[in-house]
N, C-alpha and C positions, 0 to 999 in steps of 0.2 A: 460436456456439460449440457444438460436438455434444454435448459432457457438462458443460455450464458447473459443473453442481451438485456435481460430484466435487471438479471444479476448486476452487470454493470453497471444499468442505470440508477439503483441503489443505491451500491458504492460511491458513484462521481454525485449523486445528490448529497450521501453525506459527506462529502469531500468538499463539498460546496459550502455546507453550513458548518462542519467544524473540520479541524483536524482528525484523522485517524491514525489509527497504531496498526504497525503489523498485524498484532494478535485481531483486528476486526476485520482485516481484506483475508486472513485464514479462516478466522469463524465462517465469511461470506462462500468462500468458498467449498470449505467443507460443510455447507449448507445447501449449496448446488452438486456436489458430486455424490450427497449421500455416504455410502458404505466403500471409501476407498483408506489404503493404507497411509502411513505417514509418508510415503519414496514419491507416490504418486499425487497426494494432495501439495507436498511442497512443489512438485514440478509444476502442478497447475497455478500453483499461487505465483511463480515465481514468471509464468507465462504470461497470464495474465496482468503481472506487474508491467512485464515487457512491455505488452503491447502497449497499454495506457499510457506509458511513458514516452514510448516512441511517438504514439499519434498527439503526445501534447497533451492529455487529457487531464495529468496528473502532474504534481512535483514530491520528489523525494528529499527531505530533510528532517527539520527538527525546529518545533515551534517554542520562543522565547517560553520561560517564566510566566508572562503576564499572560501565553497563549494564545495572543492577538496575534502579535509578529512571526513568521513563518523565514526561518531560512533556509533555502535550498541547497543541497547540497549542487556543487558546481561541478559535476563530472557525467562523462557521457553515459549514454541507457546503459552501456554493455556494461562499465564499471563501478555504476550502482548495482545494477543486478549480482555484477561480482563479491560486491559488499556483501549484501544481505543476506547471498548465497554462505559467506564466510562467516558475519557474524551469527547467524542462526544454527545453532550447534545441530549437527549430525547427528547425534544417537539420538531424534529423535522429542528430545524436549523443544516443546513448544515455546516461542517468546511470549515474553508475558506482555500487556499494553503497558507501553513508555518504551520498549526496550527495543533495539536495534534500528528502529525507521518509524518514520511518518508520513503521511499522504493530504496533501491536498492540492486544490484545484490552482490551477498557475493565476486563475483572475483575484486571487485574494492578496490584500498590498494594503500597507499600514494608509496608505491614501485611502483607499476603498471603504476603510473601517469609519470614517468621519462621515 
């Protein structure tokens, strides 16, 4: 990725102010990789979920109804990525937004919102 770090910092801003869908940290990154195939843009996506999640930077769940409340899913880096690895079908088809996962920044908490 040439400027992975801009990239990044995109992401975790909008991760900051709302929730995100898989299908937007895939757009991000088949925006940064240009002309790669679908084996190779999932690995990047799937890498770059890693890391974010390992350093903290992000949480993996699913935001309430109301889209304020954000609940994490409670399971370690390795077995979210195994998730999303599983739920994101294989041949190929893309998630669509709402479907399989969400993103945001771990400082967001129904206290924060007030």
């Amino acid at each position: 990725m040439a400027d992975s770090e801009s990239m990044k910092r995109d992401l975790l801003v909008e991760c900051e102010d709302d929730h995100v869908s898989l299908a937007s940290v895939i757009a991000y990154v088949e925006d940064e990789l240009g002309e790669a195939n679908e084996t190779e843009l999932r690995k990047a996506t799937l890498d770059l979920l890693f890391e974010l999640l390992t350093a903290g930077r992000i949480q993996a769940g699913f935001p309430d109804a109301n889209g304020r409340e954000f609940h994490a899913w409670p399971f370690a880096v390795s077995a979210i990525i195994d998730k999303i690895n599983s739920l994101w079908e294989p041949d190929g088809a893309r998630p669509k937004p709402g479907e399989v996962v969400w993103f945001t920044t771990p400082l967001k908490s129904p206290a924060r919102a007030s």
